[in-house]
TORZABA-684038 format. One line per 8 residues: number of its first residue (from 1); their letters; for each residue y, x, z of N, C-alpha, C. Coordinates in Angstrom, 2 decimals. Layout:
N
NUM) A) Y X Z Y X Z Y X Z; ...
% end
This chain:
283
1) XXXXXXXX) -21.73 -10.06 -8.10 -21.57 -11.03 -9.19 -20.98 -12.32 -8.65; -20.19 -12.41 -9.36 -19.50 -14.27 -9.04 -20.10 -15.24 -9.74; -20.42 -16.37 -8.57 -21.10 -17.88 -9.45 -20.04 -18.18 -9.66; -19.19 -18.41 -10.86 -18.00 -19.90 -11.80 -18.31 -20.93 -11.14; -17.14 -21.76 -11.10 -16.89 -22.81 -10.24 -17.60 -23.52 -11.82; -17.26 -23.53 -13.11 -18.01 -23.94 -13.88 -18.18 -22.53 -15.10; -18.86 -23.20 -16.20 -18.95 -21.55 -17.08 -18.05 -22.17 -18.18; -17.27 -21.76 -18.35 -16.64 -22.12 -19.94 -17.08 -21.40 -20.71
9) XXXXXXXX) -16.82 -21.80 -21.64 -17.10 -21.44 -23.25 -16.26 -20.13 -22.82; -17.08 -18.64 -23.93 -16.71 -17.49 -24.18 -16.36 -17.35 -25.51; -15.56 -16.52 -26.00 -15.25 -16.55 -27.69 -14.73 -14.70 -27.65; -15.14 -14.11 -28.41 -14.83 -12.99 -28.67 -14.07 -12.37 -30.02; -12.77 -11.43 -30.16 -12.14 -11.26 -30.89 -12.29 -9.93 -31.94; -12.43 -9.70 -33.13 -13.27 -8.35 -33.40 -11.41 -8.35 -35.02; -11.75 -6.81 -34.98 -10.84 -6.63 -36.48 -11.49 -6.12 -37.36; -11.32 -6.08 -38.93 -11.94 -5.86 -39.90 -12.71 -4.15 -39.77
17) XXXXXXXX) -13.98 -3.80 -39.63 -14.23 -2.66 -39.41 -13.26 -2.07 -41.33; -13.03 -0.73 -41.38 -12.36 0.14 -42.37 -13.90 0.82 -43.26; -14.66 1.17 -42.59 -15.61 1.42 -43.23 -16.85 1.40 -43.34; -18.09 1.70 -44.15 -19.40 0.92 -43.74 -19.98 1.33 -42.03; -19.53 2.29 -41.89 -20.26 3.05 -40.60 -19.80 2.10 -39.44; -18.74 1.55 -39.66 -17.85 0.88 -38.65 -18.05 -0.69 -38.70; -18.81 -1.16 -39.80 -19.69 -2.66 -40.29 -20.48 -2.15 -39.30; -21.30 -1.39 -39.30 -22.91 -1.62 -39.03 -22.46 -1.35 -37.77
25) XXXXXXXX) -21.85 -0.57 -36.78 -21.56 -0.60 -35.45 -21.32 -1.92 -34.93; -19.92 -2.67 -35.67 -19.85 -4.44 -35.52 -21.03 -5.16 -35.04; -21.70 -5.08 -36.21 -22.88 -5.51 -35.48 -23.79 -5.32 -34.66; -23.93 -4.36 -34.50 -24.75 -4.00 -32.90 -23.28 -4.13 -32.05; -22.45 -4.40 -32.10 -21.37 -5.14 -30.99 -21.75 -6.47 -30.83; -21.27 -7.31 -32.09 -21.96 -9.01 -32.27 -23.25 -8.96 -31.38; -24.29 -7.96 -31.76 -25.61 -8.20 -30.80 -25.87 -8.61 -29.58; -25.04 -6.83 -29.00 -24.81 -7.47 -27.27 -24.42 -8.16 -26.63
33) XXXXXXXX) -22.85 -8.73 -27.73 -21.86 -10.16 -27.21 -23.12 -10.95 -27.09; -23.64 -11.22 -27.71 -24.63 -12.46 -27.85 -25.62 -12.73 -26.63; -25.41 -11.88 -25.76 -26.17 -12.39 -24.21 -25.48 -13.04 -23.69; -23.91 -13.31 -23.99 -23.39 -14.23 -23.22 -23.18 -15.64 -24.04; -24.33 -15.64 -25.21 -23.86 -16.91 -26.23 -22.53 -17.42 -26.70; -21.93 -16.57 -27.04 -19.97 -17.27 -27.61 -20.30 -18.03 -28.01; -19.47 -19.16 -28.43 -18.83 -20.42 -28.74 -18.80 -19.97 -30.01; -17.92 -18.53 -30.56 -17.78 -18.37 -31.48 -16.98 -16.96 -31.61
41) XXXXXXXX) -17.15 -15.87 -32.53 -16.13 -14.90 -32.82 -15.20 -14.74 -33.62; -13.76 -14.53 -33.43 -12.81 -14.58 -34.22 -12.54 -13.30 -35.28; -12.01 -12.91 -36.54 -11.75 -11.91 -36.72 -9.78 -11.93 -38.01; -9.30 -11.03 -37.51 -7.84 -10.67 -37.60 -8.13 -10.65 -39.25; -6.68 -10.98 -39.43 -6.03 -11.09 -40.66 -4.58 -9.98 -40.41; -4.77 -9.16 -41.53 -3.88 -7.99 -41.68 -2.34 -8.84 -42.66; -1.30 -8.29 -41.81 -0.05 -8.76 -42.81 -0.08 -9.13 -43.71; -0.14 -10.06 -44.27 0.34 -11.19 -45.49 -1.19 -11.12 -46.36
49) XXXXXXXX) -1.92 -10.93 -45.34 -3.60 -10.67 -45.88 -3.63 -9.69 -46.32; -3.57 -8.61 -45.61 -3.77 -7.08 -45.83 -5.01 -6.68 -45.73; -6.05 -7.50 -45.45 -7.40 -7.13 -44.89 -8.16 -8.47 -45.19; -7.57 -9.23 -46.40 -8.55 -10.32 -46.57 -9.88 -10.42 -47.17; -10.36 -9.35 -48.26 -11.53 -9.22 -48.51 -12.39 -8.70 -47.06; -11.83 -7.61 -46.06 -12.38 -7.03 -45.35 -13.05 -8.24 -44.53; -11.80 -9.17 -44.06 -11.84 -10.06 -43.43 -12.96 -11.50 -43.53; -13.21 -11.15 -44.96 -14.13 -12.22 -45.34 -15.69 -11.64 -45.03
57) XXXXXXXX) -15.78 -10.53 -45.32 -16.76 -9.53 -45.56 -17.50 -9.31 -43.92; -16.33 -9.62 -42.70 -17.16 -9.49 -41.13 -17.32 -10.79 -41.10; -16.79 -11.93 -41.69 -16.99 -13.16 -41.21 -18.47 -13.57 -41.56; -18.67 -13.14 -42.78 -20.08 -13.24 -43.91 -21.23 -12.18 -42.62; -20.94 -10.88 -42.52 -21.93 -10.52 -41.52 -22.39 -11.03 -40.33; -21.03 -11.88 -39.39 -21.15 -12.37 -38.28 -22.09 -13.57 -38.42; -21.82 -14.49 -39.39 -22.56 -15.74 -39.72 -23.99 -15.41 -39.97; -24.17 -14.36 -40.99 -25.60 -13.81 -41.36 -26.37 -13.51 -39.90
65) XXXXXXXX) -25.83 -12.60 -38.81 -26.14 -12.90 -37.63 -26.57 -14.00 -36.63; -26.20 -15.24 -37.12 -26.48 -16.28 -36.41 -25.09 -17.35 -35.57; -23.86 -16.61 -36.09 -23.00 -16.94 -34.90 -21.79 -17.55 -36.01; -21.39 -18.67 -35.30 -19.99 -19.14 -35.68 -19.03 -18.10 -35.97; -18.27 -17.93 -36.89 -17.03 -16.88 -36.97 -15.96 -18.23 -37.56; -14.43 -16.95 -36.71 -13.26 -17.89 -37.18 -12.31 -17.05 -38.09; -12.64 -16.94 -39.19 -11.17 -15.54 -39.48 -9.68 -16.62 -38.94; -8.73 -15.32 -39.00 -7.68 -15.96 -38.66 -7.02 -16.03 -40.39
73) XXXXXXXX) -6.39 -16.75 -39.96 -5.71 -16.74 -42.07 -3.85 -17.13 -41.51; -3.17 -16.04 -42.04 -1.88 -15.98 -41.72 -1.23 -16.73 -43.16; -0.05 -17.39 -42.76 0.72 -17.74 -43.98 2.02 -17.46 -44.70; 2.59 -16.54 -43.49 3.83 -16.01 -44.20 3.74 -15.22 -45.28; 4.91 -15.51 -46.68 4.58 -14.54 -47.41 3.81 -15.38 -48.43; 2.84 -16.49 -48.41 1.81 -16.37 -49.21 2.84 -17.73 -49.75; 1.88 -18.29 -50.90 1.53 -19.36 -51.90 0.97 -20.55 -51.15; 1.00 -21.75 -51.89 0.17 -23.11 -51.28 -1.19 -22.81 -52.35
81) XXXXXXXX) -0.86 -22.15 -53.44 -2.12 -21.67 -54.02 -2.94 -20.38 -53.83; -2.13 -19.40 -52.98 -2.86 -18.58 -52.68 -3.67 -18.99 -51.26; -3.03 -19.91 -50.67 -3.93 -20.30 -49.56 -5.20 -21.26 -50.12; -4.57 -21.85 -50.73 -5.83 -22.93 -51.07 -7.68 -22.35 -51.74; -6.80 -20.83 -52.60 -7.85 -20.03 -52.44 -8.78 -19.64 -51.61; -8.29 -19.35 -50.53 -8.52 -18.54 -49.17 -9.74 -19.60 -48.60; -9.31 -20.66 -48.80 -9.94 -22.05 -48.50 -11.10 -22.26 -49.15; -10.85 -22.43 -50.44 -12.11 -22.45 -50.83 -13.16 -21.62 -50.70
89) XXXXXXXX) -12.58 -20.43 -50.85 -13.52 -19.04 -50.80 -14.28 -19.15 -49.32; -13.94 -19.63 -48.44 -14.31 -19.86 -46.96 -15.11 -20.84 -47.08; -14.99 -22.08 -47.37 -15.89 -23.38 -48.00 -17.00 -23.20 -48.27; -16.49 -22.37 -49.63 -18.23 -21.54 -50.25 -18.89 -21.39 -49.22; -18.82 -20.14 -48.15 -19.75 -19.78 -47.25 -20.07 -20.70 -46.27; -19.69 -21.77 -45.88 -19.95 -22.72 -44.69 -19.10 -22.51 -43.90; -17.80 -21.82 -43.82 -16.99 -21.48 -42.83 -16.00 -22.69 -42.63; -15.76 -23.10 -41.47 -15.27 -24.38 -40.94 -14.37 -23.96 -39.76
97) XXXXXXXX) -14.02 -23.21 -39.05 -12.91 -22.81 -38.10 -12.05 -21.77 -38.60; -10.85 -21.79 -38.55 -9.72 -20.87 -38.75 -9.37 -20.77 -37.71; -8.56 -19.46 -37.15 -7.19 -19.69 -36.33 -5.93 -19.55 -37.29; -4.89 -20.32 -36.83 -4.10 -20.28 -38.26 -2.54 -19.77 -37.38; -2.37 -18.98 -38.58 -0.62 -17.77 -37.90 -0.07 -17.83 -38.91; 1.43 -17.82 -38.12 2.07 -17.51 -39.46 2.27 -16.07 -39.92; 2.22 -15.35 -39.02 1.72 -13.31 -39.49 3.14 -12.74 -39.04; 2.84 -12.32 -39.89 3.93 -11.22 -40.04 4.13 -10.30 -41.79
105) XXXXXXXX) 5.09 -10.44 -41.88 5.81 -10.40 -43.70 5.44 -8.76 -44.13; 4.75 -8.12 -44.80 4.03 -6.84 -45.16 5.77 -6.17 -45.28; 5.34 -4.89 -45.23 6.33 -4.17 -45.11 7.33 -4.20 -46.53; 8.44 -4.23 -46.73 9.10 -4.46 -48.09 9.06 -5.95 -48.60; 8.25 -6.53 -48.02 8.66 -8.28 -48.81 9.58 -8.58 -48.16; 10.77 -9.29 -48.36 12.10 -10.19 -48.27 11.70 -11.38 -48.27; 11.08 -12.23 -48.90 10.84 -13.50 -48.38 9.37 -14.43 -47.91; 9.76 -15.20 -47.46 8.79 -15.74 -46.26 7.82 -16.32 -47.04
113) XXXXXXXX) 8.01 -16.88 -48.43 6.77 -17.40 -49.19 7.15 -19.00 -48.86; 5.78 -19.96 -49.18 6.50 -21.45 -49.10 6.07 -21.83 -47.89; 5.29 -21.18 -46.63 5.48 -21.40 -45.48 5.98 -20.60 -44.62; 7.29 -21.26 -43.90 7.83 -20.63 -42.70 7.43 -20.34 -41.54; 6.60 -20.94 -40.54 6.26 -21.17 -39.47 4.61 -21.54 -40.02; 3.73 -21.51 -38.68 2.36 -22.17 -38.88 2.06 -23.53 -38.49; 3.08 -24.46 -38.29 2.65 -24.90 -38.33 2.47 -25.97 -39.76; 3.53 -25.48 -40.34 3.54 -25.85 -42.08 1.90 -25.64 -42.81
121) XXXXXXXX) 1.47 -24.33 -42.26 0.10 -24.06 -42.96 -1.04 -25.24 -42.21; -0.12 -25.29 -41.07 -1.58 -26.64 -40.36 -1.55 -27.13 -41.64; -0.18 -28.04 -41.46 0.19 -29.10 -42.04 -0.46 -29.44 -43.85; -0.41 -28.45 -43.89 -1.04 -28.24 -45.62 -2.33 -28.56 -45.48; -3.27 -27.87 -44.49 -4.69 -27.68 -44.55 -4.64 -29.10 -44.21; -4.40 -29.78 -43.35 -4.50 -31.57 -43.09 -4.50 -32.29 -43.92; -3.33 -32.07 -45.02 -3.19 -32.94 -45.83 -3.62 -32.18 -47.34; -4.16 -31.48 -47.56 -5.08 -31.18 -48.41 -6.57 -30.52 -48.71
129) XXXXXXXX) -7.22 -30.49 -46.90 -8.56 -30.57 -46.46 -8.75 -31.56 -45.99; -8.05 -32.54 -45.03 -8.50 -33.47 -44.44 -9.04 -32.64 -43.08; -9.88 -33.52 -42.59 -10.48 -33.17 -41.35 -11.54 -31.72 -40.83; -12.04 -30.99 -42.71 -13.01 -30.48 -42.63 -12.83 -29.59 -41.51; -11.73 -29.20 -41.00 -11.27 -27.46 -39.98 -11.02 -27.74 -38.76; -11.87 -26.95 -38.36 -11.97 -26.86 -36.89 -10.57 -25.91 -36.44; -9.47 -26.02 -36.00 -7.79 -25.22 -36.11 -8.08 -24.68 -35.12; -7.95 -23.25 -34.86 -7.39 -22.97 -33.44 -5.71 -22.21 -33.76
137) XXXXXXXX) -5.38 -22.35 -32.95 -3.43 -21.83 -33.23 -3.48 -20.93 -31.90; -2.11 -19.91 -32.03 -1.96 -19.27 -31.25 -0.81 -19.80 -29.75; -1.05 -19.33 -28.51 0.43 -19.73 -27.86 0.73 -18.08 -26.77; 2.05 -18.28 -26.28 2.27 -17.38 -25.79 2.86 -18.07 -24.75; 2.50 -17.17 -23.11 1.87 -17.57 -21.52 3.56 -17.17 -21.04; 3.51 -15.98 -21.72 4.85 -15.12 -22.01 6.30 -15.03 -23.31; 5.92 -16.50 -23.74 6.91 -16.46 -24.66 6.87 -15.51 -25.65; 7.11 -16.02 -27.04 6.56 -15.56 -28.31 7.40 -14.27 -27.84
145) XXXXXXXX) 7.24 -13.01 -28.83 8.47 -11.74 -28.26 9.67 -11.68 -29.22; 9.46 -12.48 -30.82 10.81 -13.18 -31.05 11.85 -14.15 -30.97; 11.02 -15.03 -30.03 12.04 -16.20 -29.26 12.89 -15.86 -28.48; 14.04 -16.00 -28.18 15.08 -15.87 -27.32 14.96 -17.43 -26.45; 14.60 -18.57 -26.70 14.86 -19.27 -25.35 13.49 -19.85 -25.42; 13.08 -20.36 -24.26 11.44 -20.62 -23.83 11.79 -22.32 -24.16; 12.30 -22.97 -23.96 12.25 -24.03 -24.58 11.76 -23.76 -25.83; 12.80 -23.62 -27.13 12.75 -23.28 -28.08 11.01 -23.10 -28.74
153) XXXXXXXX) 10.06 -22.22 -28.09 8.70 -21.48 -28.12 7.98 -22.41 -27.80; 8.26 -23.48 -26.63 7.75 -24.83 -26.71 7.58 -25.57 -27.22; 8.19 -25.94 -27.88 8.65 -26.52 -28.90 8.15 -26.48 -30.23; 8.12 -25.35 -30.54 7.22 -24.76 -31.58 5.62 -24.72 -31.31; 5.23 -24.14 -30.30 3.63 -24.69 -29.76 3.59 -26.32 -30.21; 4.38 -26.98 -29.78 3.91 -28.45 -29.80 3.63 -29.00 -31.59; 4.63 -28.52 -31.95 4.88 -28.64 -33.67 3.92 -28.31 -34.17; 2.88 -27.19 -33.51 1.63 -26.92 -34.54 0.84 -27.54 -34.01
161) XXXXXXXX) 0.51 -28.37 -32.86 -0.45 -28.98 -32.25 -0.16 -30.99 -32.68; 0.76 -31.19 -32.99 1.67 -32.44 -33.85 0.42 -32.02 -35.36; 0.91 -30.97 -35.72 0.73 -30.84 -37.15 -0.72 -31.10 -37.78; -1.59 -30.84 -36.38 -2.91 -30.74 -36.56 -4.34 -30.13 -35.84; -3.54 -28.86 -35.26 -4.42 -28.09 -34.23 -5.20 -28.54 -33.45; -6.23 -28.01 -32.98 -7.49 -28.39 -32.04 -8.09 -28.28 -31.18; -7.33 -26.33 -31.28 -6.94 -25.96 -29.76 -6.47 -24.69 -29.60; -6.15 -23.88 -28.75 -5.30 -22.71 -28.63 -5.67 -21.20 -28.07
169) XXXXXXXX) -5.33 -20.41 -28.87 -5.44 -19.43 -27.72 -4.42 -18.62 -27.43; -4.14 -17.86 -26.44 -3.51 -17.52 -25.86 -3.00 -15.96 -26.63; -2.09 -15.45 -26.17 -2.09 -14.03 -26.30 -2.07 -13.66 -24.68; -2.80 -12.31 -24.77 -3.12 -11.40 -23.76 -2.40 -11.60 -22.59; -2.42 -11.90 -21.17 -1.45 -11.27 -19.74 -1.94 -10.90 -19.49; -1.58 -10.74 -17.87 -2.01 -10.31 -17.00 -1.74 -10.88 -15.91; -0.58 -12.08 -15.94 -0.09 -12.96 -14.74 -0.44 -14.59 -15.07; -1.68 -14.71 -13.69 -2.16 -16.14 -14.29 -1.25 -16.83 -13.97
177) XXXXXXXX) -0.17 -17.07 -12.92 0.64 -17.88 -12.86 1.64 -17.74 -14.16; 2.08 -17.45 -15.61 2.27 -17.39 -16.28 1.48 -18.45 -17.13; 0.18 -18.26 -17.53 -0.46 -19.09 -17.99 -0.67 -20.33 -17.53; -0.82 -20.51 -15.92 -0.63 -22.09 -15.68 0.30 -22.88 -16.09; 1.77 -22.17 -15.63 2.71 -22.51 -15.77 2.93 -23.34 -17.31; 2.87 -22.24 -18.32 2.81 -22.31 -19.61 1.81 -23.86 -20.08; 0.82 -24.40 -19.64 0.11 -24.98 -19.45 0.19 -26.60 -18.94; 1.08 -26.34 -18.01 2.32 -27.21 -17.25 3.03 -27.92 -18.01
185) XXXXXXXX) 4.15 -27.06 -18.52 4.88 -27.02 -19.93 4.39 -27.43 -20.34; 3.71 -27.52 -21.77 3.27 -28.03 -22.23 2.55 -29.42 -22.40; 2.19 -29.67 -21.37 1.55 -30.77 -20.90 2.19 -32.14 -20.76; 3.77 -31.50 -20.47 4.56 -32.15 -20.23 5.48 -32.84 -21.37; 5.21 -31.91 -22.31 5.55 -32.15 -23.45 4.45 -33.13 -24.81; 3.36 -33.42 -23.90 2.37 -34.86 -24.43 1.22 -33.91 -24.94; 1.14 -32.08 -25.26 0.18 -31.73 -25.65 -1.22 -31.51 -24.83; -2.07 -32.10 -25.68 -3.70 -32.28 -24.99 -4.32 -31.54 -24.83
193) XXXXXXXX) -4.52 -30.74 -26.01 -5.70 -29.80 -27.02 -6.05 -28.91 -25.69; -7.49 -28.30 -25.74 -7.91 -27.15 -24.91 -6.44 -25.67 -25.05; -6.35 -25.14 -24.42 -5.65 -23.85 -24.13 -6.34 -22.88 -23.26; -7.20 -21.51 -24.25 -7.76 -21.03 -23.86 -6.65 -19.41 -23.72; -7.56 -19.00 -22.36 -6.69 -17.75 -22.33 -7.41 -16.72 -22.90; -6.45 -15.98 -23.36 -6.82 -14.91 -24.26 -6.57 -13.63 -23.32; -7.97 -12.88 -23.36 -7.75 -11.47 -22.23 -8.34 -10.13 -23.21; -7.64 -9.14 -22.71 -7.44 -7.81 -23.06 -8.51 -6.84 -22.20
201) XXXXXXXX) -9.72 -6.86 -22.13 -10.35 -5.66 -21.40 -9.35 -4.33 -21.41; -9.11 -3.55 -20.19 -8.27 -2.18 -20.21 -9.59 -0.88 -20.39; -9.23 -0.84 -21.87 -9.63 0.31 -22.47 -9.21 1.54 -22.38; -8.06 2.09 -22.39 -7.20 3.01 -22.42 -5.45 2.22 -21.97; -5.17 2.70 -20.73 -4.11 2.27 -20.23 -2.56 2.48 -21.29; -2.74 3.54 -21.86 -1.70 3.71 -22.77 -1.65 3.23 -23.95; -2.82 2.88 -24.85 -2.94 1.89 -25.60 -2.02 0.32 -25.15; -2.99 0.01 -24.20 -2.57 -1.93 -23.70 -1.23 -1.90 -22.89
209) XXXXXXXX) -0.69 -0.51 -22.63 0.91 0.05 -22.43 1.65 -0.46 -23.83; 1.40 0.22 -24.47 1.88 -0.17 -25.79 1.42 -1.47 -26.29; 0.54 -2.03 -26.53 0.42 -3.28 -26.90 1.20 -4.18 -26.20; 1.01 -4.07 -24.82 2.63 -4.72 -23.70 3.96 -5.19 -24.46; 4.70 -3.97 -24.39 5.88 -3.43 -24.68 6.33 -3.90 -26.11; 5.28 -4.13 -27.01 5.10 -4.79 -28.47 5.74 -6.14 -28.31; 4.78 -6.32 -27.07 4.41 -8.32 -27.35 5.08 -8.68 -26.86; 6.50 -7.87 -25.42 6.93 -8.53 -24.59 5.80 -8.89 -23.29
217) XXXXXXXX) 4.49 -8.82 -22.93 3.95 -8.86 -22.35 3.81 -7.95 -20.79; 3.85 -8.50 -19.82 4.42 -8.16 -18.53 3.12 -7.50 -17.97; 3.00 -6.23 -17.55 2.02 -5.20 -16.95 2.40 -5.55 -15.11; 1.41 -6.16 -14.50 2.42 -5.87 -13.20 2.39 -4.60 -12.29; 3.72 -4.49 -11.73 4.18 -3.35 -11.12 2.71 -2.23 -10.64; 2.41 -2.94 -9.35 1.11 -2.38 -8.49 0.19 -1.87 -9.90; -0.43 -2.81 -10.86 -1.28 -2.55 -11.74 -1.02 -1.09 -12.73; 0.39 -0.69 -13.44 0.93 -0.15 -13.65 1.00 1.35 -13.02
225) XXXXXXXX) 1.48 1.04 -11.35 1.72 2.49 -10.88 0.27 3.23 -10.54; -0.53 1.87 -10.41 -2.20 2.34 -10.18 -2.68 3.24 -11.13; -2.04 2.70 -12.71 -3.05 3.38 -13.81 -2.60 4.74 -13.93; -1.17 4.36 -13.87 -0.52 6.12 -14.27 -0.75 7.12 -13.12; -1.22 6.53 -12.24 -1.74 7.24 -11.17 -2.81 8.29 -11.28; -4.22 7.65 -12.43 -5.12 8.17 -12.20 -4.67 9.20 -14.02; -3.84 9.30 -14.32 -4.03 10.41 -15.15 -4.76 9.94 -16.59; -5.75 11.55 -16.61 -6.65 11.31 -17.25 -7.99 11.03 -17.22
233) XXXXXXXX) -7.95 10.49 -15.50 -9.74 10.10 -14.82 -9.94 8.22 -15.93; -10.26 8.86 -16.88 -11.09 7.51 -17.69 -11.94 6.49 -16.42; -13.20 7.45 -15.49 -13.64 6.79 -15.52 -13.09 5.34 -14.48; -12.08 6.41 -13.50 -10.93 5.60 -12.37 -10.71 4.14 -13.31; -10.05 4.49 -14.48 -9.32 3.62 -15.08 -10.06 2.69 -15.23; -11.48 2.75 -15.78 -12.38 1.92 -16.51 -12.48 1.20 -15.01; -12.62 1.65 -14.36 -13.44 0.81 -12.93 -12.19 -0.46 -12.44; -10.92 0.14 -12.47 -10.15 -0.16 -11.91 -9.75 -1.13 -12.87
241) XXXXXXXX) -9.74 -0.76 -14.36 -9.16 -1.98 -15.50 -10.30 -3.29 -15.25; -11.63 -2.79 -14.60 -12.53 -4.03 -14.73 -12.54 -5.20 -13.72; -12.13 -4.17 -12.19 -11.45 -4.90 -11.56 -10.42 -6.02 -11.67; -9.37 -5.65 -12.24 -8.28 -6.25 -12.40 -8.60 -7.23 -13.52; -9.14 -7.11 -14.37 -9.25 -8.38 -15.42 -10.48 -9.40 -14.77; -11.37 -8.90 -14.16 -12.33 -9.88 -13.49 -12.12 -10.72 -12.73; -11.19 -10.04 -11.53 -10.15 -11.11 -11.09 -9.39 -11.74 -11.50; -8.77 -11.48 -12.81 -7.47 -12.45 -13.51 -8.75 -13.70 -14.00
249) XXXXXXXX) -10.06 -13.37 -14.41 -10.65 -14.25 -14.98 -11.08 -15.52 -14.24; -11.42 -14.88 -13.02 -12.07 -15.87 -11.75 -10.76 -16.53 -11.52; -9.77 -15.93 -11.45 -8.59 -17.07 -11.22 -8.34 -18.12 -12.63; -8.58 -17.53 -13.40 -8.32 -18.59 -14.56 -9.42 -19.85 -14.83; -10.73 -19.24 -14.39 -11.98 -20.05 -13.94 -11.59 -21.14 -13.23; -11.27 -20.70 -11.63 -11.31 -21.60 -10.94 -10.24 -22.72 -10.87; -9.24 -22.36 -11.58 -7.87 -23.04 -11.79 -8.30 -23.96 -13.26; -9.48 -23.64 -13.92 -9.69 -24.56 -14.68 -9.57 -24.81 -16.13
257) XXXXXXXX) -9.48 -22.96 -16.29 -9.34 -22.59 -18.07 -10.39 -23.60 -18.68; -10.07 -23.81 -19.69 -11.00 -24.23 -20.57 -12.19 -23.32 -21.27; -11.91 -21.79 -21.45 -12.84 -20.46 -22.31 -12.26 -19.52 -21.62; -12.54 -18.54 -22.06 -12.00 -17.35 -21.83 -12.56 -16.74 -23.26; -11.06 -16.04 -23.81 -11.19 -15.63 -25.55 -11.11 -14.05 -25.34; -11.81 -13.26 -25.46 -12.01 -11.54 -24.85 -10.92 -10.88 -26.61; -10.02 -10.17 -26.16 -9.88 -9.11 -27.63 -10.40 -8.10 -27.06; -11.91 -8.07 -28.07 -12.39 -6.69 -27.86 -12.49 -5.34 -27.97
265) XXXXXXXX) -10.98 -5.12 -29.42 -11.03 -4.09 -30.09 -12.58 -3.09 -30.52; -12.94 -4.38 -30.58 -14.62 -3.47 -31.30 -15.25 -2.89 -30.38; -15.14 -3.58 -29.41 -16.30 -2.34 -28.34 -16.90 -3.90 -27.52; -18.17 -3.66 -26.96 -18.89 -5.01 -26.22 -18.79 -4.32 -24.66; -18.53 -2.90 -24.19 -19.06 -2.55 -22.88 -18.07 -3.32 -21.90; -17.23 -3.38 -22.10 -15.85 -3.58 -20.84 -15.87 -5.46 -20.98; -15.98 -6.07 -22.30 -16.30 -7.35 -22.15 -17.64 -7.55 -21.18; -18.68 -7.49 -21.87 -19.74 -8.01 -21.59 -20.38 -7.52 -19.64
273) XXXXXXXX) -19.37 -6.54 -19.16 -19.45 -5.83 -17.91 -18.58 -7.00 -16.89; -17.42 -7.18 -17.00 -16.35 -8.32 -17.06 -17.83 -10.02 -16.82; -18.39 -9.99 -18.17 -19.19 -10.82 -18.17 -19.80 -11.69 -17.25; -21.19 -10.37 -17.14 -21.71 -10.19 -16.09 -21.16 -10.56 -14.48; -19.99 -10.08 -14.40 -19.90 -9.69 -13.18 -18.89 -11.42 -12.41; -18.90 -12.08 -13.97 -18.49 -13.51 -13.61 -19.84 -14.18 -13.66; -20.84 -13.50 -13.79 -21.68 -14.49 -13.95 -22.28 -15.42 -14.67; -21.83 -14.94 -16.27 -21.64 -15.62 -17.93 -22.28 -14.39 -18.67
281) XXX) -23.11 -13.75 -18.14 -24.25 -12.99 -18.99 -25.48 -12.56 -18.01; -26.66 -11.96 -18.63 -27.24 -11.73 -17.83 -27.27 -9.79 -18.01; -28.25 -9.99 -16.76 -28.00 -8.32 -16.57 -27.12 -8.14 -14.98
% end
């Protein structure tokens, strides 16, 4: 087990379970997260709110549990009144953190709706909530995977953190010098806010293969020829994926992350093991 040079804040990422069997599992997930006390758990918003009742429905269980939840609320596509809904309906329950995206446009819609970018949706929630929202926004370590120039992606990070944001998380690597860097950048560019990295437990190598290849996200070489190495030995993989992210974490630790934000794809073993073995759970 590793002592943290300090413990940051933990935050864990969950998606709308599909059916009741897959609610009530959630929560005995939420359970076990909860030895390492999160900060708070986030949960996904489906294309142009493809999953917004669902979405409301884990946020309402997570809270009933005891724990901060953040849905994410995307804006492409939508209304200044269909958001403002979204808002209130969140209000009702005591919900006070978003992460806010601009998504991605459901399959067959043609236009973008009256926000382009997220940071327009900050911008709305500011000036027609005021202060009540706690923002977290997204950034990429690796450059968004529709940007063509990294300036450009900078640029845009800063615009939603201008607009209102509070603090960030990351999408998934695997190369911390990526994330410092990114960090650097930024910094340089006058932004303050926390920037938390966002990590991927390796569940199934061909899955987070594909999730890669999606995002533009860089697998490195050694890590790569290691996995396809072991086939179909799960348990090789599991040992070896825990390795490798435990170390990406202790480096992000000691270099001075602010959190560490887990996507868990619904499972607590490979987080909360990871955990442990930094020294941010017990067991």
């Amino acid at each position: 087990m590793t002592t943290p040079i300090h413990k940051p804040p933990i935050s864990f990422e969950f998606f709308p379970p599909n059916t009741p069997v897959g609610s009530d599992k959630l929560k005995t997930v939420v359970q076990d997260l909860s030895a390492v006390d999160p900060e708070f758990f986030s949960v996904t918003y489906g294309a142009g709110g493809a999953t917004r009742d669902k979405t409301l429905a884990t946020v309402k269980d997570i809270a009933a549990l005891g724990h901060e939840a953040a849905p994410h609320l995307s804006c492409v596509g939508s209304t200044a009144a269909s958001i403002g809904e979204i808002l209130a309906t969140y209000r009702e329950h005591g919900i006070r953190r978003l992460v806010a995206l601009r998504g991605d446009l459901p399959s067959g819609t043609a236009t973008t709706g009256e926000f382009r970018y997220a940071s327009d949706l900050i911008r709305f929630i500011r000036q027609t909530q005021g202060d009540d929202w706690f923002i977290e926004v997204a950034a990429y370590p690796e450059y968004h995977p529709q940007q063509r120039y990294a300036r450009q992606d900078l640029q845009h990070f800063a615009d939603k953190v201008r607009a209102g944001a509070n603090s960030a998380i990351t999408q998934f690597f695997f190369n911390p010098d990526a994330y410092f860097h990114f960090v650097d950048e930024v910094r340089a560019l006058g932004v303050t806010v926390p920037i938390v990295p966002g990590i991927m437990p390796i569940q199934s190598y061909a899955r987070i293969a594909q999730f890669a290849a999606r995002d533009g996200i860089e697998i490195p070489r050694w890590v790569a020829l290691k996995m396809e190495g072991f086939l179909d030995d799960a348990a090789s993989i599991r040992a070896f994926g825990i390795d490798v992210v435990t170390r990406l974490c202790e480096r992000l630790i000691a270099g001075g992350a602010p959190g560490i934000h887990f996507y868990t794809l619904n499972q607590s073993a490979l987080s909360l093991e990871i955990c442990r073995r930094l020294g941010l759970a017990a067991g």
